[in-house]
DRENTORKOL-3810 file (N, C-alpha, C; in nm, 4 decimals):
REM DRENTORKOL-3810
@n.u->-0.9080; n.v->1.3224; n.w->0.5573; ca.u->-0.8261; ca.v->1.2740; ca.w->0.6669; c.u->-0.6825; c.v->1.2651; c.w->0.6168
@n.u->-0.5947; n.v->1.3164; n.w->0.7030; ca.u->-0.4551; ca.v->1.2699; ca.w->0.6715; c.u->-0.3834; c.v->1.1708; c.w->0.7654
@n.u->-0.2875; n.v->1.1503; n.w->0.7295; ca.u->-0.2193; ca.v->1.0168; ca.w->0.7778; c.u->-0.2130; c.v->1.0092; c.w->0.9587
@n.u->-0.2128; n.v->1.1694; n.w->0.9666; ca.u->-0.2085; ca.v->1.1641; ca.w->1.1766; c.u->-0.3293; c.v->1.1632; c.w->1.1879
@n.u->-0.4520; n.v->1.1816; n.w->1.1222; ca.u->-0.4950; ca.v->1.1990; ca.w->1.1720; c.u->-0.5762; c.v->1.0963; c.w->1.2087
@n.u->-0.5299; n.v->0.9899; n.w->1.0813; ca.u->-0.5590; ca.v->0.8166; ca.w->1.0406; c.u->-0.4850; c.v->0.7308; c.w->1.1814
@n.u->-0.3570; n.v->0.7590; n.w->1.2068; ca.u->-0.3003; ca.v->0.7307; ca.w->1.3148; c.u->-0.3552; c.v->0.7158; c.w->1.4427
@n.u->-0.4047; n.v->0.8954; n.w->1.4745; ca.u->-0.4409; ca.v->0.8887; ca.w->1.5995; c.u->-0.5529; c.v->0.8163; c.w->1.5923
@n.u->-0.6759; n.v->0.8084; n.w->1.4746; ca.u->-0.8049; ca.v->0.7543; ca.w->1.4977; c.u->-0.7798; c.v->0.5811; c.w->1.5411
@n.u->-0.6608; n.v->0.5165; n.w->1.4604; ca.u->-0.6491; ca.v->0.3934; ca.w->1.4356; c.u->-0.6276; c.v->0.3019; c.w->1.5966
@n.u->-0.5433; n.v->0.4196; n.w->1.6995; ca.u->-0.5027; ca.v->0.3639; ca.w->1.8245; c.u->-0.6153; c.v->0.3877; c.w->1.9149
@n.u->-0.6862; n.v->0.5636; n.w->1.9024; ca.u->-0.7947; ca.v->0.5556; ca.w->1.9890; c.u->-0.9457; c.v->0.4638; c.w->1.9746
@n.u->-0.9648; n.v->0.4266; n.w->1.8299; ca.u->-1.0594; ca.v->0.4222; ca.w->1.8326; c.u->-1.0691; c.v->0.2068; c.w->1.8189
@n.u->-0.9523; n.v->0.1934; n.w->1.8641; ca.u->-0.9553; ca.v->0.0381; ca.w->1.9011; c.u->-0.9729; c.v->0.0564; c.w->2.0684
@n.u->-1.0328; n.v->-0.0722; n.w->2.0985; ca.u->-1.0483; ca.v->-0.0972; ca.w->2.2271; c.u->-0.9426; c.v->-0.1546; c.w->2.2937
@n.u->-0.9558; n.v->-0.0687; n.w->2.4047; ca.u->-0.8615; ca.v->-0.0341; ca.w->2.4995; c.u->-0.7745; c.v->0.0931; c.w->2.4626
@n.u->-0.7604; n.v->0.1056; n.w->2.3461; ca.u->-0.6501; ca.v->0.2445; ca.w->2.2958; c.u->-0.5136; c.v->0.2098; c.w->2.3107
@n.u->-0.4314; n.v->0.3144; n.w->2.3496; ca.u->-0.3314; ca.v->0.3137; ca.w->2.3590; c.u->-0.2657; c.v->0.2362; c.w->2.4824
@n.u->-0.3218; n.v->0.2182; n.w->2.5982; ca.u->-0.3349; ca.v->0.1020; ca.w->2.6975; c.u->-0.3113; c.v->0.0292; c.w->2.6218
@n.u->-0.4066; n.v->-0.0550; n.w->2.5848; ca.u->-0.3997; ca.v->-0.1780; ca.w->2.4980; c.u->-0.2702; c.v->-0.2309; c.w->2.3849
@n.u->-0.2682; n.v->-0.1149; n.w->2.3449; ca.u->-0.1620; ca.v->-0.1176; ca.w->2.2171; c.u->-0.0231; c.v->-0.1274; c.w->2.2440
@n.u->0.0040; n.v->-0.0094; n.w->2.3402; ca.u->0.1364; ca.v->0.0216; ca.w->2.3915; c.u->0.2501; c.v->-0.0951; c.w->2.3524
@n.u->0.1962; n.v->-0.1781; n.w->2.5253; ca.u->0.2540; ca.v->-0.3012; ca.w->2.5317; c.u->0.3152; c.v->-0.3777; c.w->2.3965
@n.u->0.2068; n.v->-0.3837; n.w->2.3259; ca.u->0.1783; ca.v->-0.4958; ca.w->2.1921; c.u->0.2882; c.v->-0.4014; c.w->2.0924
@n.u->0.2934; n.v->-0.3127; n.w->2.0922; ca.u->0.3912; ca.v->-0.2586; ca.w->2.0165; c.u->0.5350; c.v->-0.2850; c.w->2.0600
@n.u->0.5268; n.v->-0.2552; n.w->2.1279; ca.u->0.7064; ca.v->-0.2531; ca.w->2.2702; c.u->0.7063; c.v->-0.1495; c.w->2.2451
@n.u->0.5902; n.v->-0.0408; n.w->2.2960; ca.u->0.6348; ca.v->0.1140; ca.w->2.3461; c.u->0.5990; c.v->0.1198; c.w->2.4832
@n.u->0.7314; n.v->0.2053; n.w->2.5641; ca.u->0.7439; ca.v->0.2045; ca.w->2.6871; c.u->0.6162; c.v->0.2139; c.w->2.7494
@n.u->0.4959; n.v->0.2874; n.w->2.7111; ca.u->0.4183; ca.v->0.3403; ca.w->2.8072; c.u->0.2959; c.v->0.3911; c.w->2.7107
@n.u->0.1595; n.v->0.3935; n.w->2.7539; ca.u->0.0121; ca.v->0.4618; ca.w->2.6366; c.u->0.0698; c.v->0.5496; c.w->2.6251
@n.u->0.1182; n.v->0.6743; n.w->2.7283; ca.u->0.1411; ca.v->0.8300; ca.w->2.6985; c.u->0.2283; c.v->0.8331; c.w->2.5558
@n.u->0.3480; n.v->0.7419; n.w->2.5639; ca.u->0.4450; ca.v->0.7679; ca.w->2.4744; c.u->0.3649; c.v->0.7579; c.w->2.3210
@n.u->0.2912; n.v->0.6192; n.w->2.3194; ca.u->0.2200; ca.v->0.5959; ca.w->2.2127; c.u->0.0766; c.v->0.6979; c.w->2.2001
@n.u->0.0294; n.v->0.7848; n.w->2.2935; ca.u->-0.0520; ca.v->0.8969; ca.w->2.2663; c.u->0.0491; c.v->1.0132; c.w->2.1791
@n.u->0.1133; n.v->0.9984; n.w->2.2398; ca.u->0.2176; ca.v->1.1279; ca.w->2.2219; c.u->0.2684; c.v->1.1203; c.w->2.0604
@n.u->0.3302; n.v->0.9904; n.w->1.9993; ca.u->0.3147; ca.v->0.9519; ca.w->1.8931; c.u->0.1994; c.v->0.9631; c.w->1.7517
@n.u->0.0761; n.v->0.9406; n.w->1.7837; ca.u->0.0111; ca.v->0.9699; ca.w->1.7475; c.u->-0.1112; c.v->1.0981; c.w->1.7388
@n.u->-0.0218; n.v->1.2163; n.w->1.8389; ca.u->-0.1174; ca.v->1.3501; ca.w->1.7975; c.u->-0.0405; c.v->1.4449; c.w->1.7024
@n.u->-0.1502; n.v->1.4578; n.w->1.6544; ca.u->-0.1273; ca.v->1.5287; ca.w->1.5631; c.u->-0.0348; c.v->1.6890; c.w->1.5810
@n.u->-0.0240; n.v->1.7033; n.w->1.7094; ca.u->-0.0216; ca.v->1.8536; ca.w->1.7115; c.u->0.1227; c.v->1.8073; c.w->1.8346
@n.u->0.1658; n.v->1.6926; n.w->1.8395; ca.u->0.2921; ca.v->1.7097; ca.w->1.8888; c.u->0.4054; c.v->1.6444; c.w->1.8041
@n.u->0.5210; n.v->1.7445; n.w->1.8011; ca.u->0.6545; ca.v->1.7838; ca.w->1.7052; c.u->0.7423; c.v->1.6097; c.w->1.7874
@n.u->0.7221; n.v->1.6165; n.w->1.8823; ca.u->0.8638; ca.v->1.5302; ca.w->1.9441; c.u->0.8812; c.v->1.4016; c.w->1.9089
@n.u->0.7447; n.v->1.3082; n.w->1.8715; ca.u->0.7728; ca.v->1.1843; ca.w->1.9081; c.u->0.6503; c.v->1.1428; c.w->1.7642
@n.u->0.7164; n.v->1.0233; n.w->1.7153; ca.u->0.6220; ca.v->1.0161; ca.w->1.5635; c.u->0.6492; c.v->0.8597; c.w->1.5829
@n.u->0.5375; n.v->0.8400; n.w->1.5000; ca.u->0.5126; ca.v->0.6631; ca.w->1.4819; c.u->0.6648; c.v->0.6013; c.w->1.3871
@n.u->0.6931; n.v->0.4999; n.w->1.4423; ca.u->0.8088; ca.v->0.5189; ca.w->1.2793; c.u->0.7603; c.v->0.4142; c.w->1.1881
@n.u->0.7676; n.v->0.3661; n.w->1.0646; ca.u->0.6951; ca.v->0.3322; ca.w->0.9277; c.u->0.6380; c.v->0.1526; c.w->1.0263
@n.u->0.7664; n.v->0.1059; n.w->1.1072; ca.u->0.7784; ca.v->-0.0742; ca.w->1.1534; c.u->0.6953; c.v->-0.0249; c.w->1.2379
@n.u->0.6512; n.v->0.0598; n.w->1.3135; ca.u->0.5195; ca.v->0.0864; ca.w->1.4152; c.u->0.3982; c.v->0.1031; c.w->1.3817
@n.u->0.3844; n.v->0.1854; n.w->1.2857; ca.u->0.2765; ca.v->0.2085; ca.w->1.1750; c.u->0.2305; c.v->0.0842; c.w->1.1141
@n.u->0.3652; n.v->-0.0272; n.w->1.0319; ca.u->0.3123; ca.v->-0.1017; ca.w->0.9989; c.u->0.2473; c.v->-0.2042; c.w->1.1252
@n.u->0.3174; n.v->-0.2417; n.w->1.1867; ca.u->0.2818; ca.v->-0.3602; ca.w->1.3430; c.u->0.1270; c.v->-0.3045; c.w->1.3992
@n.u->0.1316; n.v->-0.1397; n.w->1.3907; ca.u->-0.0229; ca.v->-0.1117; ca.w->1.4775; c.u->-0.1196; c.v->-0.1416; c.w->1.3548
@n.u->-0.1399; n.v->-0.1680; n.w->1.2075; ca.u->-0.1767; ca.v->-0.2058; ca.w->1.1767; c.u->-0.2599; c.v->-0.3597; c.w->1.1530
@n.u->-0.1276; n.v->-0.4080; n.w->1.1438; ca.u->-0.1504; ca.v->-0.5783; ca.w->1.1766; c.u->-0.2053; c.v->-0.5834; c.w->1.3103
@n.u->-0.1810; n.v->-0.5291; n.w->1.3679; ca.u->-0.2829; ca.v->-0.5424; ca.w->1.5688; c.u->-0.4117; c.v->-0.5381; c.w->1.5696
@n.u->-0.4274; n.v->-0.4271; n.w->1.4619; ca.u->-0.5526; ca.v->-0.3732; ca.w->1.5287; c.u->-0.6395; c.v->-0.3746; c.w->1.3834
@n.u->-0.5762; n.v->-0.4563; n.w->1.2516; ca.u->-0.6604; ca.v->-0.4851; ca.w->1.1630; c.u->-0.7409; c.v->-0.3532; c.w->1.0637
@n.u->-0.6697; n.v->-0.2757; n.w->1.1187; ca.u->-0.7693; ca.v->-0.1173; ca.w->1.0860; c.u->-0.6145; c.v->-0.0230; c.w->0.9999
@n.u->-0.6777; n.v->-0.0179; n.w->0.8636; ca.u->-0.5439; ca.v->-0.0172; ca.w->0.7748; c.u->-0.6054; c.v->0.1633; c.w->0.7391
@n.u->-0.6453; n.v->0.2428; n.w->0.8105; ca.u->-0.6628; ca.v->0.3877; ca.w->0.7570; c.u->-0.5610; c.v->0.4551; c.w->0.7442
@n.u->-0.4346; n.v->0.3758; n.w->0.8208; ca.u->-0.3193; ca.v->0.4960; ca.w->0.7642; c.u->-0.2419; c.v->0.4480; c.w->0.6444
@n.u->-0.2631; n.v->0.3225; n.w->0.5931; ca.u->-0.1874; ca.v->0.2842; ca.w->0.4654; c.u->-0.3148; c.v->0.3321; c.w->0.3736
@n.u->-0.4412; n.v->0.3450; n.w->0.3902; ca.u->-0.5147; ca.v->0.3906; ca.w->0.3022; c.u->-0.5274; c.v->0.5249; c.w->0.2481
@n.u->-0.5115; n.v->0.6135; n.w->0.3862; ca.u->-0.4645; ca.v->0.7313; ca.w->0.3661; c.u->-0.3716; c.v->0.7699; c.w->0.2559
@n.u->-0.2321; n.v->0.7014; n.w->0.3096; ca.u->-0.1372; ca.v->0.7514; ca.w->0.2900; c.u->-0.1338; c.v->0.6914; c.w->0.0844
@n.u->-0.2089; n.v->0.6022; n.w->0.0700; ca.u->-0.2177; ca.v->0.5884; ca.w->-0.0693; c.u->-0.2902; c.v->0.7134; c.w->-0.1796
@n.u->-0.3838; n.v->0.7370; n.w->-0.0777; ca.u->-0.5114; ca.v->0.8488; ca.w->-0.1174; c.u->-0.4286; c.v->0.9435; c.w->-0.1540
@n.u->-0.3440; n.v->0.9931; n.w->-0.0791; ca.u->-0.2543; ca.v->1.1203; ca.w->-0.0948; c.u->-0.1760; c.v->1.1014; c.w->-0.2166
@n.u->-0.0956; n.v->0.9782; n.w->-0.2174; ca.u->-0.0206; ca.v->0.9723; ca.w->-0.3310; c.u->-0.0979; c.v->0.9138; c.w->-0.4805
@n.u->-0.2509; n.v->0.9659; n.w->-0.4494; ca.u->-0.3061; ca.v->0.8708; ca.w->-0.5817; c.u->-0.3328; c.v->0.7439; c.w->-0.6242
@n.u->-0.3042; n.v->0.6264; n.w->-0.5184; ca.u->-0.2787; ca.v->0.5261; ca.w->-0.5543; c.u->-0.3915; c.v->0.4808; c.w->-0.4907
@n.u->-0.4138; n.v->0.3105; n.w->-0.4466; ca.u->-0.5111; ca.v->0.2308; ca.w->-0.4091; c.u->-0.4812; c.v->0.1300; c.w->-0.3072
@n.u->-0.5155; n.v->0.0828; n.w->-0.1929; ca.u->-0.5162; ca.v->-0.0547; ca.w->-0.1239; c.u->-0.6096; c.v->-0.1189; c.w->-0.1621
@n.u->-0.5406; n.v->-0.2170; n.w->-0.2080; ca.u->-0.6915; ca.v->-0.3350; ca.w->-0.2110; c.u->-0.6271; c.v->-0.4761; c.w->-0.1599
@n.u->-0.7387; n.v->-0.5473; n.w->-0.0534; ca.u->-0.7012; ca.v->-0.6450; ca.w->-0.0692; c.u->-0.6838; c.v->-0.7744; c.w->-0.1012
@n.u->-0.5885; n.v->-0.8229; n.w->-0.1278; ca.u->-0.5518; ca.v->-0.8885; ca.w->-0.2270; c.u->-0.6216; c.v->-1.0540; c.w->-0.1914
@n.u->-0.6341; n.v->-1.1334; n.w->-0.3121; ca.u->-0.7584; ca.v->-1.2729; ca.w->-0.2831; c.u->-0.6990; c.v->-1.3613; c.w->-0.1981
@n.u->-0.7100; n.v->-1.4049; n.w->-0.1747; ca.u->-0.6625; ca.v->-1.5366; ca.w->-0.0628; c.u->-0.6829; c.v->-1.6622; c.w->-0.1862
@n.u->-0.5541; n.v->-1.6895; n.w->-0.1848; ca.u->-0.5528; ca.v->-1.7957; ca.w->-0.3005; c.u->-0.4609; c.v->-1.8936; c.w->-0.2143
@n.u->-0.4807; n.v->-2.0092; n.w->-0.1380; ca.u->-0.3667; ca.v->-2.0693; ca.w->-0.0410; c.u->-0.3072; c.v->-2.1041; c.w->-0.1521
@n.u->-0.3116; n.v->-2.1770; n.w->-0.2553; ca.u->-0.1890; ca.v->-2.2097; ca.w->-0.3233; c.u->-0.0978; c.v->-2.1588; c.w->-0.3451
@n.u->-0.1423; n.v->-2.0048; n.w->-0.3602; ca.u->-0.0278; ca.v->-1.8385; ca.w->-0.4055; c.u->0.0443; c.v->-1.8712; c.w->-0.2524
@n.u->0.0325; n.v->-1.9287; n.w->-0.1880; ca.u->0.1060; ca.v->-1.8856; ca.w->-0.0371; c.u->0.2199; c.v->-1.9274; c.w->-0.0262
@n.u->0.2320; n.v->-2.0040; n.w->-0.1294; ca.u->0.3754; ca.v->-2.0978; ca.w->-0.1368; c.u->0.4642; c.v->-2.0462; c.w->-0.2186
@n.u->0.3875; n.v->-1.9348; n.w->-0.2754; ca.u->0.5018; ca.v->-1.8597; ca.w->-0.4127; c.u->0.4615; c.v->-1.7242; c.w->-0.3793
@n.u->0.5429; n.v->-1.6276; n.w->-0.2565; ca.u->0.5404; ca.v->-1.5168; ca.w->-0.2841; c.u->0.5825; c.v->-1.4409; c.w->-0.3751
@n.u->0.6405; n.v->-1.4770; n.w->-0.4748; ca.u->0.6974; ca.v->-1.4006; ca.w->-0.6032; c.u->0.5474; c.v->-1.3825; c.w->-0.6648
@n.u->0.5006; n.v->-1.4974; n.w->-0.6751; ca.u->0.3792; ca.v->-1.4865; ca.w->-0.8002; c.u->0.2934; c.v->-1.3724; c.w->-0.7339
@n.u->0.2822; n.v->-1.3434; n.w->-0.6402; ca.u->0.2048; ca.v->-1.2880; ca.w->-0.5468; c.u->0.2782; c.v->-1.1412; c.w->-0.5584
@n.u->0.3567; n.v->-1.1058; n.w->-0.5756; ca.u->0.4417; ca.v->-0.9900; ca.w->-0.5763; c.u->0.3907; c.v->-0.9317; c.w->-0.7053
@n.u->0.4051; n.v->-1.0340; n.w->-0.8231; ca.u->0.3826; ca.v->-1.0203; ca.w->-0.9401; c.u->0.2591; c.v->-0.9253; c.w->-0.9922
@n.u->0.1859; n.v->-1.0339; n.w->-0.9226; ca.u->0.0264; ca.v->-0.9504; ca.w->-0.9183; c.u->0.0270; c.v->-0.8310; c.w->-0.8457
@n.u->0.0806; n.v->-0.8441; n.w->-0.7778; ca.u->0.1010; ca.v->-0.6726; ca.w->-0.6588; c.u->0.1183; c.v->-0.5579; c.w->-0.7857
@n.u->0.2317; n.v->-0.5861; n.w->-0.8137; ca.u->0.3295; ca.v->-0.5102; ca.w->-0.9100; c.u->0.2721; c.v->-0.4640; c.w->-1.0454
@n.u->0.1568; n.v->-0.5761; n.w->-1.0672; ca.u->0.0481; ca.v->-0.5468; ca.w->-1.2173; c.u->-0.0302; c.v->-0.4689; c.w->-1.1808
@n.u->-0.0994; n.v->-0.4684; n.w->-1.0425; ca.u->-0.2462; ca.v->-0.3588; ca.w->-1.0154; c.u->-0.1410; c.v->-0.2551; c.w->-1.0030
@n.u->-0.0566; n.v->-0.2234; n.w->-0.9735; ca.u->0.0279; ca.v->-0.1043; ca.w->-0.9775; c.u->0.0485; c.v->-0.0591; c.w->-1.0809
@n.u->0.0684; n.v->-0.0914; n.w->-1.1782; ca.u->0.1263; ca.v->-0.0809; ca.w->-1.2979; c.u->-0.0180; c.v->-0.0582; c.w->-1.4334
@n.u->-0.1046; n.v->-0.1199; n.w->-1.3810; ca.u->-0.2246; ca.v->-0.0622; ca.w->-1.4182; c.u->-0.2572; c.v->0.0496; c.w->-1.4198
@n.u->-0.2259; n.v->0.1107; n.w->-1.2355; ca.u->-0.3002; ca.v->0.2271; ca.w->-1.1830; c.u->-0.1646; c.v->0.3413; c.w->-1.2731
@n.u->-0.0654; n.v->0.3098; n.w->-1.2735; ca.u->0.0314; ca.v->0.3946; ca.w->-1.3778; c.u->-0.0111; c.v->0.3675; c.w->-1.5293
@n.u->-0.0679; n.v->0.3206; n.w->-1.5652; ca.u->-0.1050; ca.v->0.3119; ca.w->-1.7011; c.u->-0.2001; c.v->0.4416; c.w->-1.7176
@n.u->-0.3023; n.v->0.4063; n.w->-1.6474; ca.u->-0.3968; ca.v->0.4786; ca.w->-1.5908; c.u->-0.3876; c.v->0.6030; c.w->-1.5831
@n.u->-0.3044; n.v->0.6892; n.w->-1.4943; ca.u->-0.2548; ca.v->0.7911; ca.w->-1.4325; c.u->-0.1903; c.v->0.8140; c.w->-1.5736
@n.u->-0.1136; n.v->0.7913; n.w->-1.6576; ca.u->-0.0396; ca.v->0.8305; ca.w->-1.7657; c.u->-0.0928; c.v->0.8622; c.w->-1.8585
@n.u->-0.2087; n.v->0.8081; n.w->-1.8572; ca.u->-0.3406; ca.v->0.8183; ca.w->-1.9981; c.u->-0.3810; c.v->0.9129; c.w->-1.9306
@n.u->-0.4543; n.v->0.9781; n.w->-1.7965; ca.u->-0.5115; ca.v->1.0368; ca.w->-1.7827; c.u->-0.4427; c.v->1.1946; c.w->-1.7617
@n.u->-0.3034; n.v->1.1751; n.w->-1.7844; ca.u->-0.1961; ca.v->1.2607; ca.w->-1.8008; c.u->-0.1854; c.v->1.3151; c.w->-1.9159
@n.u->-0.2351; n.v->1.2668; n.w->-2.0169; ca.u->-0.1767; ca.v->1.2151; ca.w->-2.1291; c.u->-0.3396; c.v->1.3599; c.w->-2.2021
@n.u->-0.4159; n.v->1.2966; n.w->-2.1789; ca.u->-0.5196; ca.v->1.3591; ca.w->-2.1905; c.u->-0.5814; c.v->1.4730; c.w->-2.1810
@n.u->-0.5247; n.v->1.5035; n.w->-2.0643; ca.u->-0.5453; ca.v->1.6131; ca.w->-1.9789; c.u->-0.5714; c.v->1.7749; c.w->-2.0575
@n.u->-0.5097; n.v->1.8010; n.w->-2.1577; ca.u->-0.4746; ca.v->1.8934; ca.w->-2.2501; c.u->-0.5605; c.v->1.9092; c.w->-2.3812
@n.u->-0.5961; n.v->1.7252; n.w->-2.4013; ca.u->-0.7116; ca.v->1.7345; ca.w->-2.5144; c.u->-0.6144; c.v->1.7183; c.w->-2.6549
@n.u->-0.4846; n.v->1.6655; n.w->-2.5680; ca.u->-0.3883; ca.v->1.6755; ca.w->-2.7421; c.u->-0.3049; c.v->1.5811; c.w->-2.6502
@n.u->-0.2414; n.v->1.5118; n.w->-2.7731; ca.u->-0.1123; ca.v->1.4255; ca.w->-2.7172; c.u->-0.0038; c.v->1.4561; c.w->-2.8118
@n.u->0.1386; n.v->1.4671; n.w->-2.7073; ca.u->0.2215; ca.v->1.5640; ca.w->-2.7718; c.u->0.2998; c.v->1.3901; c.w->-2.7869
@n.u->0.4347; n.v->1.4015; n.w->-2.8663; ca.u->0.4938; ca.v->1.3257; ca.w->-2.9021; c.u->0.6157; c.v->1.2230; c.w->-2.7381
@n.u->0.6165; n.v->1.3551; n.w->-2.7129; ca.u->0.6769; ca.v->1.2745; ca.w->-2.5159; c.u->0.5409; c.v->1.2405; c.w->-2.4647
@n.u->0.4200; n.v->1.2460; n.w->-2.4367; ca.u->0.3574; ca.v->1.1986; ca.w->-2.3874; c.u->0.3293; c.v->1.0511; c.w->-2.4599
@n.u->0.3293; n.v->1.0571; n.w->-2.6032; ca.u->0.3056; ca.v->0.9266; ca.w->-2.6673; c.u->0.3988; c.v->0.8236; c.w->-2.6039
@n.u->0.5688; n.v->0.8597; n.w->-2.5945; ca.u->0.6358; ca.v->0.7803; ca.w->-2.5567; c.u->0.6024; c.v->0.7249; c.w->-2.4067
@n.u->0.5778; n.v->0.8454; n.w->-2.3181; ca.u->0.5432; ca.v->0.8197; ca.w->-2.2066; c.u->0.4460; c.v->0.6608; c.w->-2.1639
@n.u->0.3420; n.v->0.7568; n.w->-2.2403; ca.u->0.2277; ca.v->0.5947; ca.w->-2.2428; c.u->0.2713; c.v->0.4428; c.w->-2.3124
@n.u->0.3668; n.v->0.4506; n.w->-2.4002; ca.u->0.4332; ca.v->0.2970; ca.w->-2.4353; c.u->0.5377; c.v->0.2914; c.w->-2.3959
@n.u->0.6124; n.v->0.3203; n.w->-2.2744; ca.u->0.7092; ca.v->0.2909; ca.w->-2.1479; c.u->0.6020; c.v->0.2092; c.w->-2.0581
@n.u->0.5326; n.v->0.2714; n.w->-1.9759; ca.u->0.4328; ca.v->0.2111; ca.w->-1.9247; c.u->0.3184; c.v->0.1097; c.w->-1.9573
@n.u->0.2998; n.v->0.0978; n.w->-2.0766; ca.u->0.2413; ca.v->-0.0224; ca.w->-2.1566; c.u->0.3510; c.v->-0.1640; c.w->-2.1517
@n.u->0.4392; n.v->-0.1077; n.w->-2.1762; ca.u->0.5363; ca.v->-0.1848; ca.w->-2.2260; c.u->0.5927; c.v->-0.2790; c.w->-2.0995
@n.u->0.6001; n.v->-0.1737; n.w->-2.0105; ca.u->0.6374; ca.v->-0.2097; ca.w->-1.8679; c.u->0.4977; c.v->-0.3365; c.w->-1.8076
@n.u->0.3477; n.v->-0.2775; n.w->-1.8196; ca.u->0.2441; ca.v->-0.3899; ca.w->-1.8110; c.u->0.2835; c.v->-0.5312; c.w->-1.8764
@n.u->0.3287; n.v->-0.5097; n.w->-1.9957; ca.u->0.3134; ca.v->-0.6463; ca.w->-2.0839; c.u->0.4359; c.v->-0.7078; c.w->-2.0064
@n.u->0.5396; n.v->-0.6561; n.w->-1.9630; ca.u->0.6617; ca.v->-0.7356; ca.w->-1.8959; c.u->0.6158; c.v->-0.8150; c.w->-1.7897
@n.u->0.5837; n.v->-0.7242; n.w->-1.7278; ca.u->0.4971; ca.v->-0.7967; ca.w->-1.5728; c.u->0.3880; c.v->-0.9082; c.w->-1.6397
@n.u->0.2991; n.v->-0.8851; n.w->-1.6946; ca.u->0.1729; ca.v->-0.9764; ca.w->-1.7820; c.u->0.2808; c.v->-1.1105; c.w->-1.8139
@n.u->0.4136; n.v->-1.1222; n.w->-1.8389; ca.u->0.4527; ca.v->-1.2220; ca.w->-1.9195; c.u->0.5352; c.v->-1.2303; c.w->-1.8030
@n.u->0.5660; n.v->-1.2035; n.w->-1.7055; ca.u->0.6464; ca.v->-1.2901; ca.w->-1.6065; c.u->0.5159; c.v->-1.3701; c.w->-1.5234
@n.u->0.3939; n.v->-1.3002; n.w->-1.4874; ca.u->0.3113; ca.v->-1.3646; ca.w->-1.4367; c.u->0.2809; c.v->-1.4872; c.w->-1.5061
@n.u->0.2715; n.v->-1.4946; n.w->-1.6496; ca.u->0.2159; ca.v->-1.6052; ca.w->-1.7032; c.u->0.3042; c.v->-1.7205; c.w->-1.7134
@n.u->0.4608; n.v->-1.6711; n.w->-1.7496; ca.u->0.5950; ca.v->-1.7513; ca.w->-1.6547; c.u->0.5664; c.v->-1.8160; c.w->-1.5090
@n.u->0.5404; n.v->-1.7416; n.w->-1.4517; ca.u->0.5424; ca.v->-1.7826; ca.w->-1.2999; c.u->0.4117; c.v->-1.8947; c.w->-1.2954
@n.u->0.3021; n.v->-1.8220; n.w->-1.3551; ca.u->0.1627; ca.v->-1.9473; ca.w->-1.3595; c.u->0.2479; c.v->-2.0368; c.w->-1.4252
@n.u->0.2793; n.v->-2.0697; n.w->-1.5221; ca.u->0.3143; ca.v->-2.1995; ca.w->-1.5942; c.u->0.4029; c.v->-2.3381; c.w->-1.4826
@n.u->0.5287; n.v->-2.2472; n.w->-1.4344; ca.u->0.6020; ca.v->-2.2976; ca.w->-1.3250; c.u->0.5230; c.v->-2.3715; c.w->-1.2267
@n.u->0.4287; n.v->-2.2917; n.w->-1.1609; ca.u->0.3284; ca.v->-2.3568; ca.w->-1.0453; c.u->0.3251; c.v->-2.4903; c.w->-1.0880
@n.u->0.2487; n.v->-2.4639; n.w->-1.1998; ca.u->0.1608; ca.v->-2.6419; ca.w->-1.3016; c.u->0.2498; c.v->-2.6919; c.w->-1.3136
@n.u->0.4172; n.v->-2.6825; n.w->-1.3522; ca.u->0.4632; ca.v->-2.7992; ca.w->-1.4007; c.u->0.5969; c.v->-2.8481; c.w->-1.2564
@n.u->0.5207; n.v->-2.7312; n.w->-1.1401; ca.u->0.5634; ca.v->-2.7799; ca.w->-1.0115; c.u->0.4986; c.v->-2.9198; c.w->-0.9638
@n.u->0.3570; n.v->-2.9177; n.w->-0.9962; ca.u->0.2478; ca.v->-2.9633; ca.w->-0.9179; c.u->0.2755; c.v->-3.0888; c.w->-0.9963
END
């Protein structure tokens, strides 16, 4: 599946459709928001604040999942910790580490690929290590702060 095609499934295949949605978006009319989401018309496209909003509506995240798939990456979602709710940084933090994982990851498996590791790839992989442990030590900054908030 690609991202229109995540699109169009995401509006038709909620109840009511594009009826339903239109409104809730502030698009003039279903047609416009059909029209938006086919695949096979040039004129009229979702834009990223529509994409994101028909998401949050309709709870059905196939086009941010998509659109990760393509670029290699992952959605997951993230724990419900109410205390984290009060510190979106710390929460960013952690965002920014599973990311930074999945580039660790991707770099090793870059890295590998050949069955030899050349001397730029070595560096490669301890940029990105290096970059983990930064994030690892602002998170554990930021945990400490919480506690001596509380």
């Amino acid at each position: 599946m690609n991202i229109l095609d995540a699109a169009y499934a995401t509006v038709h295949d909620h109840h009511g459709g594009a009826s339903a949605l239109a409104p809730r978006l502030g698009i003039k009319s279903p047609a416009v928001l059909n029209s938006k989401v086919n695949p096979n018309t040039e004129t009229h496209h979702l834009t990223l604040l529509e994409a994101s909003k028909l998401m949050a509506l309709t709870g059905d995240y196939r086009i941010l999942q998509t659109l990760c798939a393509e670029h290699g990456k992952a959605a997951i979602d993230l724990p419900d910790i109410p205390e984290s709710q009060r510190d979106h940084s710390l929460m960013d933090t952690f965002v920014r580490i599973a990311i930074q994982k999945g580039n660790v990851a991707q770099t090793f498996h870059d890295m590998m690929a050949d069955g030899r590791i050349t001397h730029g790839e070595a560096l490669d992989m301890s940029k990105v290590i290096h970059e983990l442990h930064v994030l690892l030590g602002t998170l554990a900054t930021q945990v400490q702060a919480c506690i001596e908030k509380n």
